[in-house]
Each structure stands twice: as structure tokens, then as C-alpha cells.
C-alpha positions in Angstrom: 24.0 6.2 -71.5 24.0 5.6 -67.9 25.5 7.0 -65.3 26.9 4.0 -63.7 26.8 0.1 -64.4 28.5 -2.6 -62.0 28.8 -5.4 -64.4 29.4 -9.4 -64.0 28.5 -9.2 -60.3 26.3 -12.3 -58.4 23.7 -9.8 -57.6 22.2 -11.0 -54.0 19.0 -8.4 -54.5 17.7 -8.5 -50.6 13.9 -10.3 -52.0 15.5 -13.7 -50.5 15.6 -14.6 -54.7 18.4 -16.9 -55.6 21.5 -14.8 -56.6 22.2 -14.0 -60.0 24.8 -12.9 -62.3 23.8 -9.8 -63.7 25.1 -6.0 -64.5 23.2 -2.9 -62.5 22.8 0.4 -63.9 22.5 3.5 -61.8 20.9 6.7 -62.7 19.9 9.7 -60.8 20.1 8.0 -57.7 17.9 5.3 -58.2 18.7 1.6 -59.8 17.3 2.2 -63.4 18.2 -1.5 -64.8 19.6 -5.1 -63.7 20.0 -7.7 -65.7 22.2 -8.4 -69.2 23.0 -6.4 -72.2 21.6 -3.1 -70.4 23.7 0.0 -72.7 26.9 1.8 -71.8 27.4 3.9 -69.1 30.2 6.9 -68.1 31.3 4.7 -65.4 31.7 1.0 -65.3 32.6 -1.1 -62.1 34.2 -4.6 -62.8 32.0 -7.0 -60.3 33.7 -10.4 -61.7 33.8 -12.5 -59.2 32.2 -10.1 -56.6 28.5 -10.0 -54.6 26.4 -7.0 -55.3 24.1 -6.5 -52.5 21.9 -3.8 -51.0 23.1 -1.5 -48.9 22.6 -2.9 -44.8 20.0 -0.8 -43.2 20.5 -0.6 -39.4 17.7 -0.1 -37.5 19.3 -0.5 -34.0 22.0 2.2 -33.7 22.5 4.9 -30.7 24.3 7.6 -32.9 22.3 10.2 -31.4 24.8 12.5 -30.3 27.4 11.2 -32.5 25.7 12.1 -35.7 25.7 15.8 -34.7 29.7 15.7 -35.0 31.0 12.6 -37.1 29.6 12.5 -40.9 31.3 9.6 -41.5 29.4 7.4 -38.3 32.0 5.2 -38.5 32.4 2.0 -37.5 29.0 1.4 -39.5 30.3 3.1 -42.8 33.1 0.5 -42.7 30.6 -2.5 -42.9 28.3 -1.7 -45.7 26.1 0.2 -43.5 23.9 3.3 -45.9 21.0 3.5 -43.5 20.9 4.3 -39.5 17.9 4.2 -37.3 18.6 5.9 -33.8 16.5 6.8 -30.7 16.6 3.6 -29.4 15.6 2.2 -25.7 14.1 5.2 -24.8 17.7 7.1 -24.5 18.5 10.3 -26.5 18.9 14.1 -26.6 15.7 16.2 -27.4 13.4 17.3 -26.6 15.2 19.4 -23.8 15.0 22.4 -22.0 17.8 24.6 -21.7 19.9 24.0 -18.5 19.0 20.2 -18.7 21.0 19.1 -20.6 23.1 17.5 -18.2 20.3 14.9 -16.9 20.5 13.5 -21.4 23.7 13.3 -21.2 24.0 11.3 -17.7 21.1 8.6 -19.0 23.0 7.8 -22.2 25.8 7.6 -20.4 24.6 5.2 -17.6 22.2 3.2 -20.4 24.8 3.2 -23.4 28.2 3.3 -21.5 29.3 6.7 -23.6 31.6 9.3 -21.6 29.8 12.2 -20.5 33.1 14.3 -21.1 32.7 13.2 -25.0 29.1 13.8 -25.0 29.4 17.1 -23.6 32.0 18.2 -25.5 30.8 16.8 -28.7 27.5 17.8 -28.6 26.4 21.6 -29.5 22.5 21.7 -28.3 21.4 23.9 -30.5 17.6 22.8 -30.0 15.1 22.1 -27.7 12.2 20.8 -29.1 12.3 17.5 -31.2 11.6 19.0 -34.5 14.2 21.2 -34.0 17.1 18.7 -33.3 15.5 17.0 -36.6 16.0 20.1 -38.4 19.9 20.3 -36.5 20.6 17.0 -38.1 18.8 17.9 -41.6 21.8 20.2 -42.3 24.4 17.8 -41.5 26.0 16.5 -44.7 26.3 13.1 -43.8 27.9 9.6 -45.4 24.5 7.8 -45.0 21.2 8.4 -44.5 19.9 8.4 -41.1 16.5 8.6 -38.9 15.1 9.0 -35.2 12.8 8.1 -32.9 11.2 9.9 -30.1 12.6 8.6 -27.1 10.4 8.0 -23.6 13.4 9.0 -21.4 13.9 12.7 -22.2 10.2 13.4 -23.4 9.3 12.6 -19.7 11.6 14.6 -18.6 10.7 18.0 -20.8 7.2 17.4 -19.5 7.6 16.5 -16.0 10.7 17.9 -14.9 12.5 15.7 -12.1 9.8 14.2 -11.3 9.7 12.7 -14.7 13.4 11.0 -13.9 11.7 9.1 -11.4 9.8 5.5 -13.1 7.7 5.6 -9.9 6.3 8.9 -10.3 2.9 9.3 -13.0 2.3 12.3 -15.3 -0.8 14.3 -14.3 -3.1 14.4 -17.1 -2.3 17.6 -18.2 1.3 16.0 -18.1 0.0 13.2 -20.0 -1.6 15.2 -22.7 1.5 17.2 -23.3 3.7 14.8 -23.8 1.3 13.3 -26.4 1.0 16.7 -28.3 4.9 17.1 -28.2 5.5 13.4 -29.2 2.3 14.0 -32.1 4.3 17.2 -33.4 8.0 15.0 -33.7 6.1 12.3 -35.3 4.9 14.7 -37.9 8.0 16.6 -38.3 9.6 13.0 -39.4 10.3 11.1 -36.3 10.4 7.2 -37.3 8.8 6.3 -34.1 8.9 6.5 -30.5 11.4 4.2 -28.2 10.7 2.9 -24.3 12.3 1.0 -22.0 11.1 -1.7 -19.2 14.1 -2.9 -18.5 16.1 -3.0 -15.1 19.4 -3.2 -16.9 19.3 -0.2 -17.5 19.9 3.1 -15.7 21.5 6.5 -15.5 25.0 7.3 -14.4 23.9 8.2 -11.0 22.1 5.0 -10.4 18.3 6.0 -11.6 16.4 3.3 -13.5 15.1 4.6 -17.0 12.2 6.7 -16.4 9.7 4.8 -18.4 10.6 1.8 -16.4 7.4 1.0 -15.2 5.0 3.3 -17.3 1.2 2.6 -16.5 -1.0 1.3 -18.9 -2.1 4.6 -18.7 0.6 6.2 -19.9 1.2 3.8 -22.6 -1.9 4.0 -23.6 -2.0 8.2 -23.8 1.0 7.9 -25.9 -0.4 5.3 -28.3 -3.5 7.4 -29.0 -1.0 10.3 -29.8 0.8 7.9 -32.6 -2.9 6.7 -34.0 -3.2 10.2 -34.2 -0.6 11.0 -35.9 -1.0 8.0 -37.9 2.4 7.5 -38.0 5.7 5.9 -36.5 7.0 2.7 -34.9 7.0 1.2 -31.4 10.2 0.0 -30.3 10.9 -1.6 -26.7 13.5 -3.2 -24.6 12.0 -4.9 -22.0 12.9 -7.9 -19.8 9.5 -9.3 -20.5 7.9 -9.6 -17.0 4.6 -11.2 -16.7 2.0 -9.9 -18.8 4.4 -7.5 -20.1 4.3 -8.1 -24.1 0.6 -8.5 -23.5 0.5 -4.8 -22.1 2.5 -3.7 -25.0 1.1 -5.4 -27.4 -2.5 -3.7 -26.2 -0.7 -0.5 -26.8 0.3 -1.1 -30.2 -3.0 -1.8 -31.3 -4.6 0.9 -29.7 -2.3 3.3 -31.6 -2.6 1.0 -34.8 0.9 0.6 -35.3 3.7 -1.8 -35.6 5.6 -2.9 -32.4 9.3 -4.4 -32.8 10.8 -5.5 -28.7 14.0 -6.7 -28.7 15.1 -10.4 -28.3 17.9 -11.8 -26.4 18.4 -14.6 -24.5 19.5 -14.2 -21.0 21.0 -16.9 -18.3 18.6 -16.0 -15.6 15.7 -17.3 -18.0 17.3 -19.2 -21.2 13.9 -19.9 -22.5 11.9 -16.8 -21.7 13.1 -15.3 -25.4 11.0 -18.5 -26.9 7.9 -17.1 -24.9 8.3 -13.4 -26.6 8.8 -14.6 -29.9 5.9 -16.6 -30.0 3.9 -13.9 -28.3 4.9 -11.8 -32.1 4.3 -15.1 -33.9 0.7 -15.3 -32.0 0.2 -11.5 -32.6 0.8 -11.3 -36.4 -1.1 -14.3 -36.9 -4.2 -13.2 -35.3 -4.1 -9.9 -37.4 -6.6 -8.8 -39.5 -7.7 -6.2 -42.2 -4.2 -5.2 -43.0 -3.2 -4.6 -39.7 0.2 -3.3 -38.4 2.9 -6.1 -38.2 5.1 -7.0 -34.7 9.0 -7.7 -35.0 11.4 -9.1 -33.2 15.0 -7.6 -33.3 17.9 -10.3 -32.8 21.3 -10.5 -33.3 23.5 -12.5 -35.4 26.6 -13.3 -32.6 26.7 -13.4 -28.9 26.2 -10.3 -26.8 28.9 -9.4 -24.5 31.6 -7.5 -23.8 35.1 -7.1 -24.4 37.8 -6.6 -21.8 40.9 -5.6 -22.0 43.5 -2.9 -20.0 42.5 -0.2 -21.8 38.7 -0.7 -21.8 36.1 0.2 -19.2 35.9 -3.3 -17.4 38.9 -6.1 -17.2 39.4 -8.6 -14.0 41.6 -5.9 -11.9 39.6 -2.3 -12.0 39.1 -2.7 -8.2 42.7 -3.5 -7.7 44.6 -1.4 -5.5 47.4 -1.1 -7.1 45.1 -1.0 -10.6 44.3 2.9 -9.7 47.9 3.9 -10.0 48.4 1.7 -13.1 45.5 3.6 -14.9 47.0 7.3 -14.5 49.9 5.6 -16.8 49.9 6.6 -20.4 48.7 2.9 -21.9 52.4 2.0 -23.7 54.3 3.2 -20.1 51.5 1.1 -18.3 52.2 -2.5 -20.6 56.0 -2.2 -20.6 56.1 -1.9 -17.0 52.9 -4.9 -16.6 55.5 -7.1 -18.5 58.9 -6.3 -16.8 57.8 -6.6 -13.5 57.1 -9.8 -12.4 56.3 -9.0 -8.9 54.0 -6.3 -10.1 51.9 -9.2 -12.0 52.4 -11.6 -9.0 50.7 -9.1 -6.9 48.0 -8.3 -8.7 46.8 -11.9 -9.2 47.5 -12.8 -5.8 46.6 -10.0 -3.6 43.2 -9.0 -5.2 40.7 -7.8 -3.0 38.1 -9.8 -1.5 35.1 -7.5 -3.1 32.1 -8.1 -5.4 34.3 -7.1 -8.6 36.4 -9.6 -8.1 33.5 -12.7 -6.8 31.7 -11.8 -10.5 35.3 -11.7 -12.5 35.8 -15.3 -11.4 32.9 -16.6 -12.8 33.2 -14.4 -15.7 36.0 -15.7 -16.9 34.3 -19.4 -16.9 32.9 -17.8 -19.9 35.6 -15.4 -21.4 37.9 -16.2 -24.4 41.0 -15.3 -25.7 39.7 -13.0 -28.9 42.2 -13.9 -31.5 42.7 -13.6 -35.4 40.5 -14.2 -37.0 38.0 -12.9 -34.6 35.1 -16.6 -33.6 32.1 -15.1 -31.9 31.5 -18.9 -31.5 34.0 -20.2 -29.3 34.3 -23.4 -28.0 33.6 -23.5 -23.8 37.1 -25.5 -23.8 38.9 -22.8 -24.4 38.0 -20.3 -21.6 40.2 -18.7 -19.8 39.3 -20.7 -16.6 39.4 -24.0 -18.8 42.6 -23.3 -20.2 44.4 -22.1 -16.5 42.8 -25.3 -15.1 44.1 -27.2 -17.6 47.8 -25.8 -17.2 47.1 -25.8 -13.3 47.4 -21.9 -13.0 45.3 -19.3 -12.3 42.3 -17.5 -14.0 43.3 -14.1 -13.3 47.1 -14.9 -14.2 46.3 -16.1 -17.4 43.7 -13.3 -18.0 46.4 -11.0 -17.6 49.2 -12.4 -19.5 46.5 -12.5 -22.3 45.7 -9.1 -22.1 49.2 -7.8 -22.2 50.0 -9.5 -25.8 49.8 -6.7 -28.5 51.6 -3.9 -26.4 49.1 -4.9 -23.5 45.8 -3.5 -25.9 44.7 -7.7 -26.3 41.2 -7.7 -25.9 38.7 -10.9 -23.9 35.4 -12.0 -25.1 33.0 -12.4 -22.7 29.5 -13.4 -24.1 27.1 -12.7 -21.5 23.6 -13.2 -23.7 22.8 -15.3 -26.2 25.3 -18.2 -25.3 24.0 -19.9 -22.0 24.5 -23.8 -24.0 28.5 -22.3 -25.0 26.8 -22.0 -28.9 24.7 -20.0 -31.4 22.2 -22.3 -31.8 19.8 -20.0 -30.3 20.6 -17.3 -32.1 19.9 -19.6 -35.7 16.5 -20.2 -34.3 16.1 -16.9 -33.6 17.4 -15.5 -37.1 15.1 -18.6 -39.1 12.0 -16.9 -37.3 10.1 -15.3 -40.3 8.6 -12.6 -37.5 12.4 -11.3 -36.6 15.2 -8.7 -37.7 18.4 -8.0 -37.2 18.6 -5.2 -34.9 20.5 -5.4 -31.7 24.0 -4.4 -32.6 24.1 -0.9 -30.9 26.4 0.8 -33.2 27.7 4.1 -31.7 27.0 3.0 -27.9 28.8 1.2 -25.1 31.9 2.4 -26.8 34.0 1.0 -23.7 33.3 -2.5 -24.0 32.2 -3.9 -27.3 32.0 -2.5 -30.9 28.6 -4.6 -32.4 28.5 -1.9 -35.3 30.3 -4.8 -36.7 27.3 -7.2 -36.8 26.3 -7.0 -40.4 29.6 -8.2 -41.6 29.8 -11.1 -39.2 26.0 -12.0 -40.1 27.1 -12.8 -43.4 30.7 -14.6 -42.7 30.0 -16.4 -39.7 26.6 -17.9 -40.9 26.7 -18.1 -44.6 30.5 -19.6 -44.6 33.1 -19.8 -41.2 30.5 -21.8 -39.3 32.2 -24.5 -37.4 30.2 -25.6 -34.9 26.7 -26.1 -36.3 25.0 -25.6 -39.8 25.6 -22.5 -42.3 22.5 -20.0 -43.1 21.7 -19.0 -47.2 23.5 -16.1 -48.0 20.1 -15.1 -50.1 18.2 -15.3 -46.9 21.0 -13.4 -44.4 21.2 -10.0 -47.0 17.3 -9.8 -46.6 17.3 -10.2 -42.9 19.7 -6.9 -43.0 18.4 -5.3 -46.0 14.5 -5.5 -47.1 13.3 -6.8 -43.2 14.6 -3.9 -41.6 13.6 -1.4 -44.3 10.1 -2.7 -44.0 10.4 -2.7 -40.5 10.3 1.0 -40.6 8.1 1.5 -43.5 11.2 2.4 -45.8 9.7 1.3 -49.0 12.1 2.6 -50.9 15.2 1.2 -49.8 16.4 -2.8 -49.4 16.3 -4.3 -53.4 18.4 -4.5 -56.5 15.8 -3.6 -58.9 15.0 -0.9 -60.8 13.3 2.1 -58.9 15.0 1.1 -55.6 17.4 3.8 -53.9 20.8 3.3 -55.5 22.4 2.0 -52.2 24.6 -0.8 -53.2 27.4 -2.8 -51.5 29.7 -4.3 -54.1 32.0 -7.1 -51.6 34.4 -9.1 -52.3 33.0 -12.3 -50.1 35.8 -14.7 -50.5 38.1 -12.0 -49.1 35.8 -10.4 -46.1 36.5 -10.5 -42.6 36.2 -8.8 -39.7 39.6 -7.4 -38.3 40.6 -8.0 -34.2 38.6 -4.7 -32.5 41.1 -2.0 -31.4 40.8 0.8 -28.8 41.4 4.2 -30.2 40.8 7.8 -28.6 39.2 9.5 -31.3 36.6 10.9 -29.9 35.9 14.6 -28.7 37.5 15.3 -25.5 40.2 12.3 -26.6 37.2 10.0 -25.3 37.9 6.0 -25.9 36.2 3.8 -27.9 36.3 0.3 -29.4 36.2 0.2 -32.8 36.6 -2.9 -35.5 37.2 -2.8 -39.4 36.9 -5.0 -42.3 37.8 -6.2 -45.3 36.4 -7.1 -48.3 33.8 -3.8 -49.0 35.0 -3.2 -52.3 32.1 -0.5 -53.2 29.7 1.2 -51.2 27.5 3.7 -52.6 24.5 5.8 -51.1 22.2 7.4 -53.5 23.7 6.5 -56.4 27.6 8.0 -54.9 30.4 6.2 -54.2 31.1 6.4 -50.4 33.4 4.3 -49.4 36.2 2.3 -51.9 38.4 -0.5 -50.4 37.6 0.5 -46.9 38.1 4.1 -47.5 35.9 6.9 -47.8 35.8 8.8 -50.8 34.4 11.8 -49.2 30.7 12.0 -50.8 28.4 13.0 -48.3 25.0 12.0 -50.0 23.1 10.6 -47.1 20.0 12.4 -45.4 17.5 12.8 -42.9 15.1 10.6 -43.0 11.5 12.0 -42.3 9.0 9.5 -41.8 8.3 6.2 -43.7 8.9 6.3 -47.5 6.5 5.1 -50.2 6.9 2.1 -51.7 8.4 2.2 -55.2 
């Protein structure tokens, strides 16, 4: 008899395979059967009607910090989410030296817009190396199972002191070769890989670029030969892709003999410079040969941008004078005053200051929308804020305000800043039909201010595979794979990705009629009372990791099954 069996679900297996009705049995953790007629069971789930699905393995998360306080690393547990990948973009917290803590802590806050009060309140370093903070994590009980990389940032740092905070300065070779040892030993205590970043967007709090900004060949190249080494571990970048850039990283991956995956956006300085990167991947997996290691492309399934509103971290009046006493006011005081004052409101539209805050909100709000319910991460340029105060003869900033206000004054904006220079997501189709791409960009756990992208698996599937208005739908058979099997085998998680027998039991049982993505909310449930934007959904009916229910109706059950993840897992 088996344990469990979710019977008469469409069973969406994550192979890209047509869906199929047919029950799944669940025993000892593992799928042990799909199909018909497959023998009682102690438990039985009624999937009538309902998609079962794989479990969405996120391979682009910063939960670094947050996973040493929250088991629950919500808001991915609400959408489906049973595996977590951090370590990203070269940002994290070990290895580290006692007493420098403080340096971690300012780079994620300036790179991934989290509150250095939260962080250092939330966070108990109780390690220094990077096998340590592995073992820290280890014996977490956790609701899903998680892994890291070995970030450039702070193993710089260990090694080279200040001087390592500095992308201008170069390690000495001694310097060089320790930080290859160190990174060598995490990748053998069960790092997934090691993270860098080449981009200017990025910086610490105090205004440093990323150390690794622009790492030598040299130094790339030490650190490869430490991972060919090791023989172990992926390569993950964000880069703005200068000249010669993928090229240079590229070189580095095959030196080390192992698989590369750079992030993918487009950006509005250089629309079509994504289409150059992707088919520098598409040019380097094709000219592989004898079984070498494969190069992704991580993408995203929905603009990237940021939400504003009077509670987060960036609206149209922050550099308002009279904003700074506004902001001291508890956020319910602060709206009903907003809305009975009318000269208050008249004043802050008309007497903002004549500073760069200001010159970029105006033509931010070109491109910022009114982020209603149901959420559209595809919104029509019509509607923008400035389109619709033009229209009505008013001004942007009036209109921006008296949108924000609604709900008690928490109403967030949308304003896509990537991925949406043509005002559509036509892009990002071509981007997700790529066969050399995965989903990976949604950030769960960071810039907790101004958007919550922890979301992105549930709008991959609703907005492409059914609410589409403005351009064609994508299969639903092809969207669970891109989240499911692609970024398993991104990773080398063999184990982890399929409905079929041997597979890990993580399952999502949905009810897809029925799911959507709820408006985001601000709440201050984070250590130190720290903000953050968080968004829910509906529809999850079942979500089990390891063969335990986690999470019912949008609940969790309180199962803490998930693990650290140490190294690449064989295939089954």
C-alpha cells in the first residue's frame, strides 16, 4: 500500500511531454508510480480537475541571510517554490572574518536593497569559513530544500582585506592562490558554484562598486582552475556585457570545465545587446564537444522594475521637503492626513524641488502604471500615469499621488524599467522560446523595498499560458519545464524536476483555473520590524517537499522536510 496517491490529476511532468491524466503515488520520499490503476494508499488526494506539477526549483534567489532565521522563506513557499539556489551576483555572507561583518552586510545591502538594521539583527554569524556557514544552514529545519554558491564579493574580501573591496585593486599571487584553496574547500564541502559580478549597477551601501567588478583575466582564470580542480560547481554572472566580456567569461568556463549561466535582461540604454549575449550561449553550446559543460541564460518571465508606493523605499516625493516630516508618521496617521489636507497635496505637487530625484521621476512615470487587481505585468503604454494626467490635463505627480493614497495610502506603481523598452513582453517570449535559457532572475528574498519577483513562477504560468492579452500564449507543458527540469539541470540536480517514478517527491498540486497572483503588500515582518514587499496567491492547493505536505490552500502545514543541498545530485 502506498503512502500517498494524488489521483485524477492532468499530470504536467516538467519533460515538456503533453499533460496527462493520471494518479501519482508517493513512497519514501520519492515518486514510486504514475499512471492508472496503481494500488491503494493510506492517503489519497482528490486531483479532479486539478494540474499536478513538479515542484518550481528557483535557481535565482538571495535568501542568504534570510534562510538563517525564516524556515518558511516565504514569499517563495507561497508559489510552489521546494527548491532555492542562493549566492547569487557575487553578494553574500561567508566566508568572513570576525569583526567584518559589517562590510557583508553593507554590500548586500547596497546590491540587494535589504536593511542593514534587519540583516544585522537577523543574522547570528556563527561561522567564518564557507563550510562552516554550510554546516550553520545544514541544521536549520527548513520548508524547502536549499543551496549556495560561493560568492566573489566576500571571498575577496576574506583574502585581501580592504583592499579586496576595491575592483581596481589585484590579489597578489599568494592572494590569488588562497582564494582558490578557500573557494576549492566550499566547493567540496557542497557549494553549488561560485557567483561574480561585472556589473556597474551594482554597489555597496557606501557607494563602492562590487569588488569583482573588473576582475583580470587573471583572476578569473585562478579561480577557474580552482573549480576544474575541484571538479565541481557552476559559474553564475551578472554582467552588463561590455565588449569582449562574455568572450572573457566564456574562456573562463572552459578553462575550469564547467557550465556558465549570465543573466539576461534587456536594458534601454542597449535594447538589442541581450540578442548579442544569447547568441554568444547559442554559439558556445553549439561549438561544444566531447560532452562538454553546457552555458545558460537566466531570463525572466515579466518586466523588471520596481514598485513605488508611500510606504516603500522609492516613490516621486522622497526628496520632498515636506516628505521627511511625512515619513516619521506612523503609515495610517501619515494617509489620513495625505487625504484631508488638500493644501498638503497641493504643495507637494507643486513646490517639489528642482533636484535630480525629481528630473528622473518625471520620466519615470512615462513608464509607471497604476498596479491594480488583478495584478498585468503587461500594461498597455496608454495607461501611464503621465498618459492618463495628459489625457485629463493634470499633472503627473498629482495623479501619482492620489494613486498611491487609495487602499489607506499602501496603493503600490509599477514601474518596468528592463525588459519593456517597445511597452510589451515580446522580448521576454523570445527570450523564454530560447532552448539555451532559464528562468532565473526573480530575486526572491532581495530588494525587499521595491519589488517582490519571488512571485515569478506563478505569473510564468498565468500570464503566458492563459491571461495574455496583448500577444500570443506559451504551452503550459513547455512553461513547467522552463521552471522545473531546466533549472534543476542547470545545477546538476538530477534528482529533482519530473513526475516519474524515482524522482524526489516534490509536487505541486494547483488548481489553475482558480490561480492568481494577489496585489503585493508591504508588511514589517522582518527582524528589527524591517519592511518588505511581499505578494501571495491563490490556487496552490498541495505542495509537498520530499514526499510531506508543506503547504495546503496557501498555508503551511508546518513540515519542515527540506535540506541543504551539497553539491549536484545524481541522476536517478
Amino acid at each position: 500500500m502506498h503512502e500517498l496517491v494524488i489521483r485524477g490529476g492532468t499530470v504536467v511532468d516538467g519533460t515538456g511531454a503533453a499533460s496527462r491524466a493520471a494518479d501519482v503515488a508517493i513512497d519514501d520520499g520519492v515518486i514510486s508510480a504514475v499512471g492508472a490503476d496503481i494500488g491503494a494508499a493510506h492517503r489519497d488526494i482528490d486531483a479532479d480537475g486539478l494540474l499536478v506539477t513538479p515542484g518550481w526549483v528557483d535557481i535565482h534567489t538571495h535568501y542568504d541571510g534570510q534562510a538563517t532565521w525564516d524556515p518558511y522563506l516565504t514569499p517563495s513557499s507561497w508559489h510552489g517554490v521546494t527548491t532555492a539556489v542562493f549566492g547569487n551576483c557575487s553578494v553574500g555572507f561567508a566566508p568572513v572574518r570576525p569583526g567584518s561583518e559589517r562590510y557583508l552586510i553593507n554590500l548586500m545591502e547596497g546590491v540587494e536593497d535589504i536593511p542593514e538594521t534587519v540583516l544585522a539583527e537577523g543574522i547570528d554569524f556563527r561561522w567564518e569559513s564557507f563550510p562552516e556557514y554550510l554546516d550553520v544552514l545544514a541544521a536549520t529545519p527548513r520548508i524547502m530544500d536549499i543551496g549556495a554558491q560561493v560568492p566573489h564579493g566576500p571571498l575577496r574580501f576574506y583574502v585581501m582585506g580592504e583592499r579586496g573591496a576595491d575592483h581596481g585593486e589585484t590579489p597578489t599571487d599568494d592572494e590569488l592562490a588562497e582564494m582558490g584553496r578557500l573557494l576549492e574547500q566550499a566547493l567540496h564541502a557542497g557549494a553549488l558554484g561560485f557567483t561574480t559580478a561585472r556589473t556597474t549597477k551594482h554597489r555597496a551601501a557606501d557607494g563602492r562598486y562590487t569588488p569583482g567588478l573588473t576582475a583580470s583575466d587573471r583572476e578569473l582564470q585562478g579561480l577557474a582552475l580552482a573549480m576544474k580542480r575541484a571538479g565541481k560547481g557552476v559559474i553564475e554572472v551578472n554582467s552588463d556585457f561590455g565588449d569582449g566580456d562574455f568572450d572573457r567569461l566564456r574562456a573562463a568556463a572552459e578553462l575550469a570545465g564547467r557550465p556558465l549561466s549570465v543573466l539576461l535582461v534587456q536594458v534601454d540604454n542597449a535594447p538589442d545587446l541581450w540578442r548579442e549575449t544569447l547568441a554568444g550561449v547559442n554559439a558556445a553550446n553549439r561549438a561544444l564537444k566531447g560532452g562538454g559543460e553546457r552555458f545558460t541564460a537566466q531570463v525572466g518571465s515579466r518586466p523588471i522594475g520596481m514598485l513605488m508606493g508611500l510606504e516603500a523605499t522609492i516613490h516621486p516625493f522622497t526628496s520632498h521637503p515636506l516628505w521627511a516630516d511625512l515619513e516619521k508618521l506612523p503609515s495610517a496617521e501619515r494617509a489620513a492626513r495625505l487625504t484631508a489636507d488638500d493644501d498638503l497635496r497641493r504643495r507637494l505637487v507643486t513646490e517639489r524641488p528642482d533636484d535630480g530625484h525629481v528630473a528622473w521621476m518625471a520620466k519615470v512615470l512615462t513608464r509607471t502604471f497604476e498596479l491594480g487587481d488583478p495584478v498585468d505585468y503587461e500594461p498597455d503604454p496608454s495607461t501611464s500615469i503621465a498618459a492618463r494626467a495628459a489625457a485629463a490635463g493634470r499633472d503627473p505627480f498629482d495623479l501619482a499621488l492620489e494613486l498611491m493614497l487609495k487602499n489607506d495610502g499602501r496603493a503600490l506603481l509599477l514601474h518596468p524599467f528592463e525588459n519593456y523598452c517597445a511597452g510589451d513582453l515580446e522580448v521576454v517570449r523570445e527570450m523564454l522560446e530560447n532552448p539555451d535559457t532559464v528562468c532565473g532572475v526573480a530575486d526572491a528574498g532581495a530588494h525587499v523595498g521595491i519589488i517582490c519577483d519571488a512571485s515569478s513562477p506563478t505569473s510564468l504560468l498565468t500570464h503566458w499560458a492563459r491571461d495574455r492579452r496583448r500577444g500570443g500564449h506559451l504551452p503550459l507543458e513547455f512553461l513547467v519545464r522552463k521552471q522545473t527540469l531546466d533549472t534543476a539541470r542547470c545545477y546538476g540536480l538530477l534528482d529533482r524536476g519530473v513526475i516519474a517514478p524515482g524522482y524526489k517527491a516534490d509536487v505541486n498540486v494547483i488548481d489553475f483555473d482558480r490561480l492568481r497572483l494577489l496585489p503585493p503588500e508591504l508588511v514589517y515582518d522582518l527582524p528589527a520590524g524591517g519592511r518588505r514587499i511581499v505578494q501571495k496567491a491563490e490556487g496552490y492547493r498541495h505542495t509537498f517537499v520530499s514526499g510531506l505536505e508543506v503547504m495546503r490552500d496557501g498555508a503551511a502545514t508546518g513540515e519542515l522536510p527540506g535540506v541543504l543541498l551539497r553539491g549536484a545530485r545524481p541522476a536517478v
